[in-house]
Wavefront OBJ file of the C-alpha trace (Angstrom):
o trace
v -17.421 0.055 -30.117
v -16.272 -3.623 -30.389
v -16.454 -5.129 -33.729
v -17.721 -8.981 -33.534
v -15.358 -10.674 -35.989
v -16.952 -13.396 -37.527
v -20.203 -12.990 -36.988
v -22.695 -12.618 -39.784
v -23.385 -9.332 -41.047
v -26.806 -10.438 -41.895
v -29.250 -13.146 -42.759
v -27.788 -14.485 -45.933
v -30.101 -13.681 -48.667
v -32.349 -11.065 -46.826
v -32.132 -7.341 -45.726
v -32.182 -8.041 -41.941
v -29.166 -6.757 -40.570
v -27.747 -8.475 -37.547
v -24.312 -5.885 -36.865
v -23.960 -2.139 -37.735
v -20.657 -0.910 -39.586
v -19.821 2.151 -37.374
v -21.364 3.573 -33.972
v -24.018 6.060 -34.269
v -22.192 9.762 -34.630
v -25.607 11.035 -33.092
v -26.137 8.667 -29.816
v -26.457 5.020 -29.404
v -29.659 3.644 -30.158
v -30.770 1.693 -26.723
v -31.794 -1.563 -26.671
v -35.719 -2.150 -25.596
v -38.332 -4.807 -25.897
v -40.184 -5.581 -28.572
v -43.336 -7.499 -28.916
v -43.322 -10.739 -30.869
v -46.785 -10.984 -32.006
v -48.094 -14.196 -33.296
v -49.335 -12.956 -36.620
v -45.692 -11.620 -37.429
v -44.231 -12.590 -40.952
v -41.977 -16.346 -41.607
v -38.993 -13.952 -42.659
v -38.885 -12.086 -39.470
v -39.490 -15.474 -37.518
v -36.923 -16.460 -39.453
v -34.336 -13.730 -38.655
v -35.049 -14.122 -34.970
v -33.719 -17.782 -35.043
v -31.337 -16.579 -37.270
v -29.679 -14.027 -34.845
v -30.452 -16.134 -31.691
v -28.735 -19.148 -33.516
v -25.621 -16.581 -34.501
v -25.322 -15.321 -31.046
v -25.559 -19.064 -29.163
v -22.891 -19.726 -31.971
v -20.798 -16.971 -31.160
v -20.894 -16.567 -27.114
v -22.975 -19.964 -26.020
v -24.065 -18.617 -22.653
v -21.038 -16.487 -21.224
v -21.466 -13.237 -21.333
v -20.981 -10.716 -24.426
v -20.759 -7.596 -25.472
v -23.110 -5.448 -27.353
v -20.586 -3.777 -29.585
v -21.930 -3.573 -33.119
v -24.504 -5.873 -32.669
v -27.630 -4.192 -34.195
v -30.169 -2.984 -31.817
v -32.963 -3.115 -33.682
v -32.261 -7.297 -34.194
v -31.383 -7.387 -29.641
v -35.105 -5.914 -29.179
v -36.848 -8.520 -31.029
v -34.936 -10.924 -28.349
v -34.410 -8.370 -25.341
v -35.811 -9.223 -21.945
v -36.851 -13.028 -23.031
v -34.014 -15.018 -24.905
v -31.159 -11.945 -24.573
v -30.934 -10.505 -21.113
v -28.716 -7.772 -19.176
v -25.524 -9.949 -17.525
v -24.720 -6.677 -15.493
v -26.774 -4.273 -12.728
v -26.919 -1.700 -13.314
v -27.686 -1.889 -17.240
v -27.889 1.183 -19.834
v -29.381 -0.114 -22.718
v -27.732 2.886 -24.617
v -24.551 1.629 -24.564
v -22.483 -0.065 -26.649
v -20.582 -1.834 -23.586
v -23.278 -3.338 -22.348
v -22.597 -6.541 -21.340
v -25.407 -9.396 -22.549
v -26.490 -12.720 -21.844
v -28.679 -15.438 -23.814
v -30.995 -16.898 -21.130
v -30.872 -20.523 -22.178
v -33.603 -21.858 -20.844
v -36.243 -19.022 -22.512
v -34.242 -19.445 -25.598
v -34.100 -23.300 -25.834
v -38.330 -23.337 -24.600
v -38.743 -19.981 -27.533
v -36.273 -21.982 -30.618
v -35.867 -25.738 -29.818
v -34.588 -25.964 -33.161
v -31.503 -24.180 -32.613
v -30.598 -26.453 -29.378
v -31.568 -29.539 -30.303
v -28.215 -29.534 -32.330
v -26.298 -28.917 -29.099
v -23.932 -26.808 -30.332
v -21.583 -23.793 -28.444
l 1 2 3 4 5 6 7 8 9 10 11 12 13 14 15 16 17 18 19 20 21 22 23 24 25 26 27 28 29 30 31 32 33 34 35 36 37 38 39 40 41 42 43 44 45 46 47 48 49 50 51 52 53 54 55 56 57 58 59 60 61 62 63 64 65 66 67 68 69 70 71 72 73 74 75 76 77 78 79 80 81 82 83 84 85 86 87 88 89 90 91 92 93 94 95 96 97 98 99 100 101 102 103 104 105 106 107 108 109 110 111 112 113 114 115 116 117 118
């Protein structure tokens, strides 16, 4: 499992983890979607810029690997802002390769890209 060096563990002053600290001795816990409901909570909207801004950071829009990203924190993003960058895909793997669709991502958190950063 690839380790992300430098990226943030978490969101500073929360408990939403963003990377795990060792793969899974019991399987790899795949990646799936997640509904973003509009009623959802500030501090997970919050996270989910958070990560998104982390990741466009990190990679901008080449592709990554999953690694020790945390797959609970891809499926809040997964199949809008963060997409597959390889066919086939297993979302169980920690080799997956990922993208950030920009244009879903810039439409879902202007904020983050109206800095212009990557």
């Amino acid at each position: 499992m690839l380790k992300h060096r430098g990226f943030p563990g978490r969101l500073p002053g929360s408990d939403f983890q963003f990377t795990i600290r060792r793969a899974n001795p019991r399987g790899v816990t795949p990646i799936r979607r997640r509904e973003r409901y509009a009623d959802r909570r500030p501090a997970d909207k919050r996270a989910d810029a958070a990560f998104l801004e982390a990741l466009w950071q990190h990679f901008g829009d080449a592709p990554f690997e999953r690694g020790n990203l945390d797959a609970g924190r891809l499926s809040w993003l997964f199949g809008r802002e963060v997409v597959p960058a390889e066919d086939p895909f297993d979302p169980a793997s920690y080799d997956a390769l990922l993208r950030i669709e920009v244009d879903v991502a810039r439409a879902s958190f202007p904020e983050i890209f109206d800095g212009g950063s990557a």
